[in-house]
C-alpha positions as CSV (number, residue, x, y, z in Angstrom):
1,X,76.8,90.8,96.1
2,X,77.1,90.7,92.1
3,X,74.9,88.7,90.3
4,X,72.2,88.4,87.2
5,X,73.2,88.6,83.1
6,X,72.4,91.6,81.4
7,X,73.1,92.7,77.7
8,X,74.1,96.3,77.0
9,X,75.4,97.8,74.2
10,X,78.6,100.2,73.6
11,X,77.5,103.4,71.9
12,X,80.4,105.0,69.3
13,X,81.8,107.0,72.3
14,X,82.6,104.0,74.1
15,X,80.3,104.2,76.7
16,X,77.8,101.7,78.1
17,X,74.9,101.5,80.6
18,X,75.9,100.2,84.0
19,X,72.8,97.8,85.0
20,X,70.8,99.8,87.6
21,X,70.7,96.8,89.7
22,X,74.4,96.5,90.0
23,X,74.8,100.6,89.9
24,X,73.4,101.0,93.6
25,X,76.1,98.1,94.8
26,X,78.8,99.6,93.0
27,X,78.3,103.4,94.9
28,X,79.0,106.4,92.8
29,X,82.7,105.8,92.4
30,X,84.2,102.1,91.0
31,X,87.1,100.8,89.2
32,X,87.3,98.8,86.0
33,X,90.1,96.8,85.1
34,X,91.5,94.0,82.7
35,X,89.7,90.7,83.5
36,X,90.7,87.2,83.1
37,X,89.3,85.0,80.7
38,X,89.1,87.7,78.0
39,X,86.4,90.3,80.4
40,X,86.6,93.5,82.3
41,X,86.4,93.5,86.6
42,X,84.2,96.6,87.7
43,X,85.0,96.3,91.6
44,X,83.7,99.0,93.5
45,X,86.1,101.6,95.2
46,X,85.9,99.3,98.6
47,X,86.4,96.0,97.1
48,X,89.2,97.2,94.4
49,X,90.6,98.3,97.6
50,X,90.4,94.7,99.2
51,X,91.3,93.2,95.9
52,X,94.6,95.2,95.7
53,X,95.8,95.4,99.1
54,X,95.5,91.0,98.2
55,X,97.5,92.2,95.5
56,X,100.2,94.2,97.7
57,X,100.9,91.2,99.8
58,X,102.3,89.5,96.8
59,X,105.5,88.8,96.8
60,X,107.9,91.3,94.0
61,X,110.9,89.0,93.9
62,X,108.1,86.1,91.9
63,X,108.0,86.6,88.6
64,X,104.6,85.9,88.2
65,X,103.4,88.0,91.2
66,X,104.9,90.9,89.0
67,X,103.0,89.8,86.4
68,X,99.7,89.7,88.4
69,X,100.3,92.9,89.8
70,X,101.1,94.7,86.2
71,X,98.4,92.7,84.7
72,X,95.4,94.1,87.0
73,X,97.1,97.8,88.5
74,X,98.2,99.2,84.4
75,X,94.8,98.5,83.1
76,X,92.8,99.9,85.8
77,X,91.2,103.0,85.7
78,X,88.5,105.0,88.2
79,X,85.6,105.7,86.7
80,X,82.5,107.4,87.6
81,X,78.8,107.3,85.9
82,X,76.9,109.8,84.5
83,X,73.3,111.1,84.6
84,X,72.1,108.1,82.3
85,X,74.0,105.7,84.1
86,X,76.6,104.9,81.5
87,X,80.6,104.6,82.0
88,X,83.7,105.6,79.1
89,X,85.6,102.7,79.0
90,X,89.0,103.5,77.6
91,X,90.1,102.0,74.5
92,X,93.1,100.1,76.0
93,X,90.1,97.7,78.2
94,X,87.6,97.7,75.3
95,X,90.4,96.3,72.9
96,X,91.8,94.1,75.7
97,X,87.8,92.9,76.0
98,X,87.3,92.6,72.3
99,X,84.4,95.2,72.8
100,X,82.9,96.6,70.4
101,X,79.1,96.7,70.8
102,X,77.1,94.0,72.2
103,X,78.1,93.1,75.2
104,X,76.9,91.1,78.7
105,X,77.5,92.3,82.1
106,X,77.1,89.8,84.8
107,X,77.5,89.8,88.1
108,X,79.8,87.4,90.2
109,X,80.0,87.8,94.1
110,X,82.4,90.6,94.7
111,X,82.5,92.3,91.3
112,X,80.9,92.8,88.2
113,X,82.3,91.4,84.8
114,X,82.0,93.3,81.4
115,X,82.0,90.6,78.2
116,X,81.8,91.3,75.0
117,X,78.9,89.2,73.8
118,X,80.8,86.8,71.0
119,X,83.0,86.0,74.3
120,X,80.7,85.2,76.8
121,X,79.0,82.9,74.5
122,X,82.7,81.1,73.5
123,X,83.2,80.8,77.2
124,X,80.0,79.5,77.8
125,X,80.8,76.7,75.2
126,X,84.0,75.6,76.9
127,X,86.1,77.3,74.2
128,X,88.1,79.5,76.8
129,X,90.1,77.9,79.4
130,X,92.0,79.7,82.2
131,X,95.1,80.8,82.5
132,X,97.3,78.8,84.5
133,X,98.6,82.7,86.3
134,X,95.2,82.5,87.7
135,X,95.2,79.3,88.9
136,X,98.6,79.8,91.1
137,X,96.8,83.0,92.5
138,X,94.0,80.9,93.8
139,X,96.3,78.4,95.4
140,X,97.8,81.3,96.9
141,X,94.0,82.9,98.5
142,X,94.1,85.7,95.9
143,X,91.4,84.7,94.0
């Protein structure tokens, strides 16, 4: 299980420190992939695979199953940490994120999220609301 709020920071590489709480959890291989609410999922490889066999049950013929399923499988990508701990985070998430160098890692249940800190402050405020794609999923069990 996920959990805690840490602050990290992106260095000009685009790499950041995975918490060494959450790096244990995670296991040596995980995927990150395009959030909702403006963050980054780090799932690791067993619960990315939970998360998108959910996924494959989705129906393609739903317009906004297709969506879903574009939405989290394009902006995924495997990733892998080094000696110091850190990850490259493509630009493609970091821009989707609005990274760019303080940013909050906190842990919910299954995953990991990846804020950037302006964000998770907004969101904290009640400034962000969800997305009415991720409110169908839930009625559907996805999420």
């Amino acid at each position: 299980m996920f959990m805690g709020e840490y602050s990290h920071t992106i260095d000009a590489k685009g790499r950041m420190s995975v918490p060494s709480k959450m790096r244990e959890a995670l296991g040596e291989k995980y995927v990150v992939s395009k959030g909702l609410d403006g963050c980054l999922y780090i799932f690791s490889e067993t619960e990315w695979e939970k998360f998108a066999e959910k996924l494959s049950t989705l129906p393609w013929t739903l317009k906004d199953s297709r969506t879903f399923k574009r939405y989290f499988f394009s902006g995924a990508t495997e990733c892998e940490a080094d000696k110091q701990g850190r990850i490259s985070l493509p630009n493609v998430l970091r821009d989707h994120a609005g990274l760019q160098k303080e940013v909050v890692v906190i842990g919910v249940d299954d995953r990991a999220e990846i804020w950037s800190r302006d964000n998770w402050e907004a969101y904290n405020n009640g400034t962000i609301q969800m997305d009415e794609i991720s409110e169908k999923m839930a009625e559907l069990g996805i999420l």
